[in-house]
VMD Tcl script that builds the backbone (N, CA, C; Angstrom):
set m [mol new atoms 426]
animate dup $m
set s [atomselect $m all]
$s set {name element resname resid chain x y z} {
  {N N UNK 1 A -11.076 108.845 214.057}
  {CA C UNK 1 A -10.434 110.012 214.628}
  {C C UNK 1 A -10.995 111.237 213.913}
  {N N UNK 2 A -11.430 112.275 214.599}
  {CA C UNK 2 A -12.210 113.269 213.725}
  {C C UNK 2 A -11.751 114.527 215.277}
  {N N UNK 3 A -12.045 115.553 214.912}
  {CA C UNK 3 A -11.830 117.105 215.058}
  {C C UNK 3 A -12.879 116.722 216.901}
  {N N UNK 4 A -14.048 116.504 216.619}
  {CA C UNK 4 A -14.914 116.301 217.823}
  {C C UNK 4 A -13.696 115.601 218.758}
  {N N UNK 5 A -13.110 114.405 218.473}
  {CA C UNK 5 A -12.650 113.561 219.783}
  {C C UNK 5 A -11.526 114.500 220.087}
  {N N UNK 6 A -10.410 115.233 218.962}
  {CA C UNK 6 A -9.746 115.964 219.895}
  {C C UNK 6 A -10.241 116.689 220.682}
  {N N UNK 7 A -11.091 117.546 220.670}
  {CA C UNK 7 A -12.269 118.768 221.294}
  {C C UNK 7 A -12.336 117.379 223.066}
  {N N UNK 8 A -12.594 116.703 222.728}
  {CA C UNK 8 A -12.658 115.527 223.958}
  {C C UNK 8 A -11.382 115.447 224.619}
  {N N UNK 9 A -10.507 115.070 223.906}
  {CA C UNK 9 A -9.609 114.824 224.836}
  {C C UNK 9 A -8.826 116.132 225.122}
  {N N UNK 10 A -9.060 116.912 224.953}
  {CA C UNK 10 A -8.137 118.343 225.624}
  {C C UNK 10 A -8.648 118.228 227.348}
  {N N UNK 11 A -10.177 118.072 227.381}
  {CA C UNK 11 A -10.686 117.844 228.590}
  {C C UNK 11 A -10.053 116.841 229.414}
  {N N UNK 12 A -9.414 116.015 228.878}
  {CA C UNK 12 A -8.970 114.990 229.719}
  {C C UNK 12 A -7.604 115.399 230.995}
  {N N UNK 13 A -7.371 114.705 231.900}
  {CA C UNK 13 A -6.170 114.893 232.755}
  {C C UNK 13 A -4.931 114.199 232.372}
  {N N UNK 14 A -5.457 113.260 232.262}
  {CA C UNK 14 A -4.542 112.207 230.954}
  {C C UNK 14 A -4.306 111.642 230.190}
  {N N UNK 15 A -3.446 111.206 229.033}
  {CA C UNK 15 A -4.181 110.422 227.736}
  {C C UNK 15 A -2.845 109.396 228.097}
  {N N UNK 16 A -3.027 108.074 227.874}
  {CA C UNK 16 A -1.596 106.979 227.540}
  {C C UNK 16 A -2.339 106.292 225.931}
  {N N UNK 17 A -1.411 106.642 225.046}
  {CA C UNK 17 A -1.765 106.120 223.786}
  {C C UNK 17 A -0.484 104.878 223.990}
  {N N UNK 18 A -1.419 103.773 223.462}
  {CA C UNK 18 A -0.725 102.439 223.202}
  {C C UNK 18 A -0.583 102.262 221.909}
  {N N UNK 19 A 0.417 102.089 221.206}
  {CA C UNK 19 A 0.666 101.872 219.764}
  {C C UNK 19 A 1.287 100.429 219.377}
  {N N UNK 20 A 0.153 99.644 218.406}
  {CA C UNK 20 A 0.551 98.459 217.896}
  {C C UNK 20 A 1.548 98.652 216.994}
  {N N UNK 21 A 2.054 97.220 216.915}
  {CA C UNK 21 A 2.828 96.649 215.813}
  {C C UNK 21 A 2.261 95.480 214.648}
  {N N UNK 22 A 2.687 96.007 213.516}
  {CA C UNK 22 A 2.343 94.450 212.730}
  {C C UNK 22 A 0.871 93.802 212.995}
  {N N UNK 23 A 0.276 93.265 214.075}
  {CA C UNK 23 A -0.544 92.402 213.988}
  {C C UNK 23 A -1.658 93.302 215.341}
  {N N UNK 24 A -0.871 94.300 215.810}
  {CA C UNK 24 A -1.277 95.135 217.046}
  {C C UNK 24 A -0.523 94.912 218.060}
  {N N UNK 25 A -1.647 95.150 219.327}
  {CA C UNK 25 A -1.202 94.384 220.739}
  {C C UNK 25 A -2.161 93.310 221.236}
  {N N UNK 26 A -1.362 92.661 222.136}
  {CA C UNK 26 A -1.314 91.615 222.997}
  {C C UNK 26 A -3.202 91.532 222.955}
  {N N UNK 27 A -4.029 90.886 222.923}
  {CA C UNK 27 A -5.093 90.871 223.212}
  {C C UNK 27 A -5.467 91.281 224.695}
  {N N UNK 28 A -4.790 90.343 225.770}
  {CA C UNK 28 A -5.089 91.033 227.166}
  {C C UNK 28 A -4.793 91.830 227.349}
  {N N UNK 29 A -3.638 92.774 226.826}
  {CA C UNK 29 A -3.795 94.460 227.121}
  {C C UNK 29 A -4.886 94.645 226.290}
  {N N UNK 30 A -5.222 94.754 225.373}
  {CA C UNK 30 A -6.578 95.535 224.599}
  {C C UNK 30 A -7.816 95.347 225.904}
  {N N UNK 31 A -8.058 94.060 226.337}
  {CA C UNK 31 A -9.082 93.367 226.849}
  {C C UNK 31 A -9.469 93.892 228.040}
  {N N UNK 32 A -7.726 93.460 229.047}
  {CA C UNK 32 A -8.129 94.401 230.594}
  {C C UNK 32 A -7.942 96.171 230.579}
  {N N UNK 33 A -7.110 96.647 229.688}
  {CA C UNK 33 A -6.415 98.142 230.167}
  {C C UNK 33 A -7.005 99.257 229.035}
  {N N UNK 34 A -7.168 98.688 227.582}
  {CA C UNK 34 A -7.722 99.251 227.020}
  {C C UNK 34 A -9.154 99.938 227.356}
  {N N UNK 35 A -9.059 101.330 227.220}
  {CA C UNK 35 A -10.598 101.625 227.740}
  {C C UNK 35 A -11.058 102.355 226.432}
  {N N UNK 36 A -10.499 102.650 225.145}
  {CA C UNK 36 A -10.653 102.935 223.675}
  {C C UNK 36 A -9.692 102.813 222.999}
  {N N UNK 37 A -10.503 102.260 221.922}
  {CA C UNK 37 A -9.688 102.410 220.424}
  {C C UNK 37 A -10.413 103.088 219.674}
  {N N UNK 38 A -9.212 103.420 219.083}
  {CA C UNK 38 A -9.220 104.673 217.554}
  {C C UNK 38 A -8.573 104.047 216.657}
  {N N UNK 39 A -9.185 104.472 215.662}
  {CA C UNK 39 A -8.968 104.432 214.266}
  {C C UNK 39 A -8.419 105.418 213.580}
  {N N UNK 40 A -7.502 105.756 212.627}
  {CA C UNK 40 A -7.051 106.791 211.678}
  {C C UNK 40 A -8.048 106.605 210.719}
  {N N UNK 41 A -8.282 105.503 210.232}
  {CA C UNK 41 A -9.175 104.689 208.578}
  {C C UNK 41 A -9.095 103.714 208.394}
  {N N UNK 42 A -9.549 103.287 207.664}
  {CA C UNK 42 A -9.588 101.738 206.868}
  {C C UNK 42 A -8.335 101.880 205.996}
  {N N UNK 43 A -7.494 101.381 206.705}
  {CA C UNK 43 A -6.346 100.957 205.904}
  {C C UNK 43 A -4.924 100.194 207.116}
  {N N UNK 44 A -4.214 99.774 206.815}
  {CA C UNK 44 A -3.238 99.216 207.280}
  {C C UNK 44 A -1.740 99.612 207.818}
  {N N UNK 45 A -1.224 99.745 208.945}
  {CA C UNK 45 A 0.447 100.330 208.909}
  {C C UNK 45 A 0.970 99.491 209.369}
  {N N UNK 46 A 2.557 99.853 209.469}
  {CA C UNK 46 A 3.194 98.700 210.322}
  {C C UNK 46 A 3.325 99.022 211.606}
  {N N UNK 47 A 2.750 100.276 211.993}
  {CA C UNK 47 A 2.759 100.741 213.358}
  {C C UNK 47 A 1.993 101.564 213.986}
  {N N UNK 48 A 1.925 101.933 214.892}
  {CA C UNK 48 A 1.138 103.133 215.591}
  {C C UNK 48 A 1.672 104.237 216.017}
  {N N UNK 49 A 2.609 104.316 216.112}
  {CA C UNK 49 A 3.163 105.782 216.161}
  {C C UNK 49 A 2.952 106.797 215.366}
  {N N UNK 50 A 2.802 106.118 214.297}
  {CA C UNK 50 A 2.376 107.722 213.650}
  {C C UNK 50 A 0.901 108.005 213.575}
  {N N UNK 51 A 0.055 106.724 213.709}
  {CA C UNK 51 A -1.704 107.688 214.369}
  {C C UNK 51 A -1.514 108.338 215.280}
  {N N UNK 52 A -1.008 107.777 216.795}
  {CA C UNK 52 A -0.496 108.460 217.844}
  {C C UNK 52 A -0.078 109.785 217.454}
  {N N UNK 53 A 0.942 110.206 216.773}
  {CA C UNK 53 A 1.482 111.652 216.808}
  {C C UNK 53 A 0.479 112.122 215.774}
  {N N UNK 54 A -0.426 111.614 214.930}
  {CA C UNK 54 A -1.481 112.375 214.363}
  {C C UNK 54 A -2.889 113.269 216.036}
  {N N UNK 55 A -2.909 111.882 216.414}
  {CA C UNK 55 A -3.854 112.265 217.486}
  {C C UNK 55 A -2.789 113.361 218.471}
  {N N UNK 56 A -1.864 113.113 218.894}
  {CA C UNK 56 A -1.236 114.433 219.588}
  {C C UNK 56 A -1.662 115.394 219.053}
  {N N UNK 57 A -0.829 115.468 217.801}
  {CA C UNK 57 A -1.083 117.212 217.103}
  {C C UNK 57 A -2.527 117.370 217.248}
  {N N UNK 58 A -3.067 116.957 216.496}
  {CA C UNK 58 A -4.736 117.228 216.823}
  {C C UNK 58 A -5.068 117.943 217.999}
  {N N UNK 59 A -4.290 116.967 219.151}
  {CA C UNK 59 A -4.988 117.635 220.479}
  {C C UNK 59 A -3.988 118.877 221.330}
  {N N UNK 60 A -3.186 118.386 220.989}
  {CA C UNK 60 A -2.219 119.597 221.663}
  {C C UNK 60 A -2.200 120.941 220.812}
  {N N UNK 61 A -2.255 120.995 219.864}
  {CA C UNK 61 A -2.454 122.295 218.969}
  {C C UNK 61 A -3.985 123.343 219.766}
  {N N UNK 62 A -4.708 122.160 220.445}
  {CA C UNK 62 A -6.000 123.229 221.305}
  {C C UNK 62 A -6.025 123.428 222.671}
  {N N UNK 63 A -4.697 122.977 223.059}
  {CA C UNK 63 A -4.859 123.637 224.611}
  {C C UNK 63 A -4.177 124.889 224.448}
  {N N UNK 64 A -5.139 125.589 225.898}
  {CA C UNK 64 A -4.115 126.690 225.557}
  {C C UNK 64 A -2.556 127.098 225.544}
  {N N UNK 65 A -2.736 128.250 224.618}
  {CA C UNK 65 A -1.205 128.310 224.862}
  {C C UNK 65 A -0.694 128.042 223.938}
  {N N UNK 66 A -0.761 127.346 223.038}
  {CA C UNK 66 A -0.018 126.233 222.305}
  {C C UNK 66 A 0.074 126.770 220.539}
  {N N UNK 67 A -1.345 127.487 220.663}
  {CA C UNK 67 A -1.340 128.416 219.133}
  {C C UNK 67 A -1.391 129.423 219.165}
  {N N UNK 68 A -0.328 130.518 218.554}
  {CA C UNK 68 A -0.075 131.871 219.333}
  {C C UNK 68 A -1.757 132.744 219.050}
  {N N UNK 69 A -2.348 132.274 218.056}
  {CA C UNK 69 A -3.508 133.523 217.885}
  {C C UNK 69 A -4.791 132.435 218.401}
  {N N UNK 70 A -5.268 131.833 219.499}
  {CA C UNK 70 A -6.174 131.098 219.712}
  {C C UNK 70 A -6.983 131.274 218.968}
  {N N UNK 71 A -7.691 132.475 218.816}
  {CA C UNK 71 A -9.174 132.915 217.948}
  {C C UNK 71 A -9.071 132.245 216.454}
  {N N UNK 72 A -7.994 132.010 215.381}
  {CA C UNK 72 A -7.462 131.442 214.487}
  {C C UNK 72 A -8.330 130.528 214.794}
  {N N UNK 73 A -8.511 129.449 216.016}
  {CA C UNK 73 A -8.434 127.963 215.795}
  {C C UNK 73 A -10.197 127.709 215.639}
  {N N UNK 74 A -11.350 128.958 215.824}
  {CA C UNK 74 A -12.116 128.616 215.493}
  {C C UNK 74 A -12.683 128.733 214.041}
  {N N UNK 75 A -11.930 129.321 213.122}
  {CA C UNK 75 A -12.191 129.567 212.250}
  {C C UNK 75 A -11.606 128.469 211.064}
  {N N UNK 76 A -11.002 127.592 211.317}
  {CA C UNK 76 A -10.482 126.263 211.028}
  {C C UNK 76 A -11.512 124.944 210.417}
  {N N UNK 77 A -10.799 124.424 209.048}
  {CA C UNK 77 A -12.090 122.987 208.810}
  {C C UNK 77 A -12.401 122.465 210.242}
  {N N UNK 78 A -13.648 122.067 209.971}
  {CA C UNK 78 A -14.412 121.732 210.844}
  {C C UNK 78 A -14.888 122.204 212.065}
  {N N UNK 79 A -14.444 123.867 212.491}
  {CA C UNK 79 A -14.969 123.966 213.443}
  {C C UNK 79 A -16.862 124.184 213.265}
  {N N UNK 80 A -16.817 124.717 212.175}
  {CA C UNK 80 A -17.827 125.154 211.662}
  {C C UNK 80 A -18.876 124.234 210.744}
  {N N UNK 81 A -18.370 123.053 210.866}
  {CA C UNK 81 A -18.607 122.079 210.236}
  {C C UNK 81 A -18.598 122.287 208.309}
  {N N UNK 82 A -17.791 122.596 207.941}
  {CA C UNK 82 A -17.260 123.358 207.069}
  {C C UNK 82 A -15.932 123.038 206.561}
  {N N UNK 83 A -15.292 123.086 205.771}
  {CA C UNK 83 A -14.076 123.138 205.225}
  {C C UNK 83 A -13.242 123.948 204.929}
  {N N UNK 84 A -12.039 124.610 205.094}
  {CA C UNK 84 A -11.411 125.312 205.378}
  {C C UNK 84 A -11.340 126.338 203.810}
  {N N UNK 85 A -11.655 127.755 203.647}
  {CA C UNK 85 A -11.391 127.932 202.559}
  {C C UNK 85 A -9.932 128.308 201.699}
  {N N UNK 86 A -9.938 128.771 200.277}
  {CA C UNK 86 A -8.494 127.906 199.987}
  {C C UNK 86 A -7.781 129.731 200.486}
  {N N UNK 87 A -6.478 129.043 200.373}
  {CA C UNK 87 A -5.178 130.319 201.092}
  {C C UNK 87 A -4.764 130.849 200.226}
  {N N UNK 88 A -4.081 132.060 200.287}
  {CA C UNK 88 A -3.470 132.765 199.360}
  {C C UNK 88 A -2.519 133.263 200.195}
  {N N UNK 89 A -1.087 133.378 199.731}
  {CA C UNK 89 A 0.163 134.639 200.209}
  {C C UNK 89 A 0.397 135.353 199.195}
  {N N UNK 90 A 1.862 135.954 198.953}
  {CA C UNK 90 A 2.405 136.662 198.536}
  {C C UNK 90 A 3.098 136.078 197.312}
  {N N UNK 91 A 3.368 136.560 196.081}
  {CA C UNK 91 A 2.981 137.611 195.596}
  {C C UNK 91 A 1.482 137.291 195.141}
  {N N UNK 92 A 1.095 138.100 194.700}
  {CA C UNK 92 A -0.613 138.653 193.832}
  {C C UNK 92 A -0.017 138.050 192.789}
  {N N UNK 93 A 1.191 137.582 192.077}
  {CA C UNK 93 A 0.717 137.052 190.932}
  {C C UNK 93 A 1.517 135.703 190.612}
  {N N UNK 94 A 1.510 134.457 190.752}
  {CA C UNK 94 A 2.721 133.700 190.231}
  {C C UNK 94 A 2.363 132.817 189.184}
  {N N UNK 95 A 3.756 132.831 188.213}
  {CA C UNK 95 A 2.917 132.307 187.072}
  {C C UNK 95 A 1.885 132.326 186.614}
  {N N UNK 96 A 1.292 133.776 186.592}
  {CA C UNK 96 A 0.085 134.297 185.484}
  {C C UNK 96 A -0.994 133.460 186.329}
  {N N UNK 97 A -0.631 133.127 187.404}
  {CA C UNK 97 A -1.954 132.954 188.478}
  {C C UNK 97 A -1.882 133.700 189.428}
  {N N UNK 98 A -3.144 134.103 189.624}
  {CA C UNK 98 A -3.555 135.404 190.566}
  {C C UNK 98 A -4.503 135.070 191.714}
  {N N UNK 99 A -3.977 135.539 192.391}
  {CA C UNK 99 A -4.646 135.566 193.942}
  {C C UNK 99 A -6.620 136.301 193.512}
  {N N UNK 100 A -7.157 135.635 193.884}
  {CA C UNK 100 A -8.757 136.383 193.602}
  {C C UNK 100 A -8.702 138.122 194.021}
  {N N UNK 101 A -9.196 138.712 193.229}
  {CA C UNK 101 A -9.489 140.084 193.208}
  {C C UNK 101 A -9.901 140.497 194.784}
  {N N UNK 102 A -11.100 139.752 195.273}
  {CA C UNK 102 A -11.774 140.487 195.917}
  {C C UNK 102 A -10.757 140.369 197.622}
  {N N UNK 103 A -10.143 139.341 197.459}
  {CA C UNK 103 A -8.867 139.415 198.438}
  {C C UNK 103 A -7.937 140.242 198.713}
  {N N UNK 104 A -7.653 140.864 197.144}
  {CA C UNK 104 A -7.316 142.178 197.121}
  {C C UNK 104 A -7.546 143.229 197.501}
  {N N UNK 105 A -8.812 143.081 197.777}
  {CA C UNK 105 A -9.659 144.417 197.785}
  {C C UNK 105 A -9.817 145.107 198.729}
  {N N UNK 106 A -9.577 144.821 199.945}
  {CA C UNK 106 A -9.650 145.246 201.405}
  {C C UNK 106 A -10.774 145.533 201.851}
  {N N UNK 107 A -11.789 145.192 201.133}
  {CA C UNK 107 A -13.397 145.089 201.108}
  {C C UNK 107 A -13.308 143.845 202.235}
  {N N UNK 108 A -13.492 144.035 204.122}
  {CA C UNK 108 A -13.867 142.726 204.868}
  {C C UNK 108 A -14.620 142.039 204.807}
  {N N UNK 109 A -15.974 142.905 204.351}
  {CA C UNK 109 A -17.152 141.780 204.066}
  {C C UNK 109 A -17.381 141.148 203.128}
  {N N UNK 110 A -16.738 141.216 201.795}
  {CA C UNK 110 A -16.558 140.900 200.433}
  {C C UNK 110 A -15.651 140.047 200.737}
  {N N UNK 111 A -14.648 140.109 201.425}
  {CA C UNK 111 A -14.157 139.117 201.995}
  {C C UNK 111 A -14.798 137.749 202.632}
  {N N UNK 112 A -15.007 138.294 203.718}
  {CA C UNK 112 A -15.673 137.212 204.866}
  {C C UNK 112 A -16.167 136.292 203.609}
  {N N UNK 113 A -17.268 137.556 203.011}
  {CA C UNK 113 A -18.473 136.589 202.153}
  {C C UNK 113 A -17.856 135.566 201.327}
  {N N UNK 114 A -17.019 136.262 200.365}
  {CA C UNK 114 A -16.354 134.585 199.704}
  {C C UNK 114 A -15.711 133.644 200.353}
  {N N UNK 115 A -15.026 134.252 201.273}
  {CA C UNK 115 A -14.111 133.057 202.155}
  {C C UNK 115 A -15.674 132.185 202.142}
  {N N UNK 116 A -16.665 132.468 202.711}
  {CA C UNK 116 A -17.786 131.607 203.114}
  {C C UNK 116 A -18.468 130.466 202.330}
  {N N UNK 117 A -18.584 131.675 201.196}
  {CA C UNK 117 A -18.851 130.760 199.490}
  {C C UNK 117 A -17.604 129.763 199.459}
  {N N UNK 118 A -16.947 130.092 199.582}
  {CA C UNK 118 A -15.359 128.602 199.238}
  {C C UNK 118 A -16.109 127.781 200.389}
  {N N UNK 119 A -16.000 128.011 201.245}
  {CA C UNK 119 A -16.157 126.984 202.591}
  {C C UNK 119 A -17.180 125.968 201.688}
  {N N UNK 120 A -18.592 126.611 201.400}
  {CA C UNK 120 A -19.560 125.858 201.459}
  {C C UNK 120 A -19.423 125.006 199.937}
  {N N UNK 121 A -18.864 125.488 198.991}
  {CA C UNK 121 A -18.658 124.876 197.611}
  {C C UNK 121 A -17.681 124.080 197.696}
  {N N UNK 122 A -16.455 124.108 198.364}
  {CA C UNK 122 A -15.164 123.220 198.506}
  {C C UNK 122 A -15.957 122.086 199.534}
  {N N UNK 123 A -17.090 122.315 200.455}
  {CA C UNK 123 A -17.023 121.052 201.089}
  {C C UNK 123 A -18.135 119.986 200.688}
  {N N UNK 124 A -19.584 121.026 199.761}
  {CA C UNK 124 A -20.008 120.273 198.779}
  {C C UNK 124 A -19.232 119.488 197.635}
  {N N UNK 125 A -18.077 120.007 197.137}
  {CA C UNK 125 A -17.362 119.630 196.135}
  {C C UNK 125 A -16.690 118.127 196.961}
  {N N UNK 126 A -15.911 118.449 197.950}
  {CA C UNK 126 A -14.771 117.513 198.646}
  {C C UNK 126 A -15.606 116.408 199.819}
  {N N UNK 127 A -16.367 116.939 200.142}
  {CA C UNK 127 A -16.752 116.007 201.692}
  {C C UNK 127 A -18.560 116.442 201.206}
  {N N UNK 128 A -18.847 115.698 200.481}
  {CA C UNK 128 A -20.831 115.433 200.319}
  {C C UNK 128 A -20.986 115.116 201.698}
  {N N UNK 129 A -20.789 114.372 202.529}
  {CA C UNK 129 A -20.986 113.621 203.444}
  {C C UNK 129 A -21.094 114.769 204.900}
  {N N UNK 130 A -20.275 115.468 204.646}
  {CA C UNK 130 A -20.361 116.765 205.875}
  {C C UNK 130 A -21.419 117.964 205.337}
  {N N UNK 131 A -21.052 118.056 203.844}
  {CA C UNK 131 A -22.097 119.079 203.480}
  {C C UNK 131 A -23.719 119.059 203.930}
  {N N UNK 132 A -23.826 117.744 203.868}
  {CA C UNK 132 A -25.536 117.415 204.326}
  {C C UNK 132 A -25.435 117.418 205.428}
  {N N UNK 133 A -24.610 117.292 206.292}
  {CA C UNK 133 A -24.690 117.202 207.785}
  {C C UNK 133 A -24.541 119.221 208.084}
  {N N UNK 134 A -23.941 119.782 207.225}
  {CA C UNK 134 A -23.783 121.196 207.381}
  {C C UNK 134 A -25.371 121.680 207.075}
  {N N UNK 135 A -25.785 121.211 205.975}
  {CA C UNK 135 A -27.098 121.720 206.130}
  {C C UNK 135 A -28.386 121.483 207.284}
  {N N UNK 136 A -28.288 120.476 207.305}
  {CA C UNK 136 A -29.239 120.325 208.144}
  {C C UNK 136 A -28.986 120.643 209.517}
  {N N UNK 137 A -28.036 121.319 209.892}
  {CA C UNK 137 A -27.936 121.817 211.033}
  {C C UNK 137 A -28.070 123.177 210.797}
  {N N UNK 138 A -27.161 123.766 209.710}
  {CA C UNK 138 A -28.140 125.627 209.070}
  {C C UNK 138 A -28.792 125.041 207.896}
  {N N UNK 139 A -30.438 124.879 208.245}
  {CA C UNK 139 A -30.831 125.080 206.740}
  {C C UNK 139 A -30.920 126.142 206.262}
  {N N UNK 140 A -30.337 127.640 206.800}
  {CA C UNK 140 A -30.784 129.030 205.925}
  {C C UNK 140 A -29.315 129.399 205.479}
  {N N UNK 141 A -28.625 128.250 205.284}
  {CA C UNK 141 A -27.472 128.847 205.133}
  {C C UNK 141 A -27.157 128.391 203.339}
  {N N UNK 142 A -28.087 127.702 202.924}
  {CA C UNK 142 A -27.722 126.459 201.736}
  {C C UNK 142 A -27.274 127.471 200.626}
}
mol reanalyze $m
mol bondsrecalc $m
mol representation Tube
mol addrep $m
């Protein structure tokens, strides 16, 4: 399950998610009616409902309508193949930790620019695996 297949299924007219139990489902439903399976990960639940409502949110959060500032949703991990950079609110100072200066600063492009630097260092740091896939799709961006 990744960011691309929601981008897929918004296109769709309809989705019926089937959710196993314990051991799954029935083999002949998988066999005749099943037309995909998804994965959350390599790991185990006792159910499917909650991949299911993972894959909802995923997809319903991008039709329209649904997120009051649409433009927001391209600027989001992974649209950019990228990682989301880190957030800051209110106040500027808690517990003798401080929101970065240049956030402060009302400088937009000093802005933009670090938001950008986080993107690309948080996803070298967190996700190697997307970072090389980020480069080689901008190599003038490294």
């Amino acid at each position: 399950m990744n960011q691309s297949l929601f981008q897929e299924f918004t296109t769709y007219d309809q989705l019926v998610l089937i959710c196993g139990h314990y051991e799954g489902v029935d083999e002949r439903v998988r066999q005749y009616l099943v037309t995909r399976e998804i994965s959350l990960g390599d790991f185990v639940l006792t159910c499917g409902e909650i991949p299911a409502l993972t894959l909802l949110n995923g997809v319903l959060r991008l039709l329209p309508g649904t997120v009051a500032k649409e433009e927001s949703l391209k600027k989001e991990s992974f649209e950019a193949g990228l990682l989301d950079y880190p957030q800051y609110t209110r106040p500027a100072t808690f517990r003798d930790w401080a929101v970065p200066e240049v956030l402060r600063s009302g400088n937009h492009q000093a802005i933009e620019q670090w938001r950008q630097e986080q993107q690309v260092q948080r996803t070298r740091d967190r996700r190697p695996d997307l970072y090389q896939q980020w480069q080689q799709q901008t190599p003038s961006q490294k």
